[in-house]
C-alpha positions in Angstrom: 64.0 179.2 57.1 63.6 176.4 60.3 59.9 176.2 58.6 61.1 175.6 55.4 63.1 172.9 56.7 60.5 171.0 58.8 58.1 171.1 55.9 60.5 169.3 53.5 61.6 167.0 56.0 58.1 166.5 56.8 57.1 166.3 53.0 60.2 163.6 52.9 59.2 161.4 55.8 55.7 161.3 54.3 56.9 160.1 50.6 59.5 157.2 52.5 56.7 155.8 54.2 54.3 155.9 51.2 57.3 153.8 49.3 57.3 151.1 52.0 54.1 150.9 52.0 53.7 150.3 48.7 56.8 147.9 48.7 55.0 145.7 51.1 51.4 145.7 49.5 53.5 144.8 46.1 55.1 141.7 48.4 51.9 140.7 49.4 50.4 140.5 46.3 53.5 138.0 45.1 52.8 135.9 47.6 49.2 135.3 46.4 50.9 134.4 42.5 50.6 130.6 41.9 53.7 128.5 41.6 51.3 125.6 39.7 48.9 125.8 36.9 46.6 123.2 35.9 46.5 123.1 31.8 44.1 121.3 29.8 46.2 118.8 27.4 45.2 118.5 24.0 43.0 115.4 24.7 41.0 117.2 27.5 43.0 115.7 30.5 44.5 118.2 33.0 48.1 118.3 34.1 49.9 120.4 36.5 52.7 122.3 35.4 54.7 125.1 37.1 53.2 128.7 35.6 56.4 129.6 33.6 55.5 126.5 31.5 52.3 128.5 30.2 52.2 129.1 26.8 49.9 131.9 25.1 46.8 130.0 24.0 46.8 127.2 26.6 43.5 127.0 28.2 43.8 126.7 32.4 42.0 125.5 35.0 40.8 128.1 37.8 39.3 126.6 41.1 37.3 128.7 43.2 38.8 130.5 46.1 42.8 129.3 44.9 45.4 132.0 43.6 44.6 132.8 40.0 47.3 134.2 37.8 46.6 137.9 36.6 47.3 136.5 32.8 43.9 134.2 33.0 41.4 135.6 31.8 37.2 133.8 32.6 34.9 134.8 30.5 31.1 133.4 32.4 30.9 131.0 35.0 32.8 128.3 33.6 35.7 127.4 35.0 38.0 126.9 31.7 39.7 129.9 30.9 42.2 130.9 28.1 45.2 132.5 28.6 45.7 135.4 26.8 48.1 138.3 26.2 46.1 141.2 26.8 44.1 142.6 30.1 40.5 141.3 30.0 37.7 143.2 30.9 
């Protein structure tokens, strides 16, 4: 019975720690999420909004080696990429 009881506490302590370790990568990758897109206006000039102004359709501005929000989606090297409502491949 003591063995019984050592495994599930065992089996517990393992599944706690794989929760807050899961609850800090999650926090970390927040941190990386943009608070500031750059959107191309309809005459071609770029503005900088705040993300939750993004609308489906507008096309955004991803700089190298910056946060990218995971709804961008860059098709090719250029650096003009639509934002879309589905996962990109």
């Amino acid at each position: 019975m003591a063995a019984l009881i050592t495994i599930m506490l065992l089996g517990h302590w393992q599944e706690m720690k794989a929760l807050g370790q899961a609850r800090s990568a999650l926090a970390a990758l927040a941190e990386l999420l943009p608070d500031e897109a750059e959107r191309f206006t309809e005459n071609g000039a770029i503005e900088t909004v705040p993300v939750d102004a993004l609308l489906l359709g507008d096309v955004v501005l991803v700089r190298p080696l910056r946060s990218r929000s995971p709804q961008a989606c860059c098709h090719g090297p250029a650096s003009r990429c639509l934002l879309q409502s589905v996962q990109c491949s």
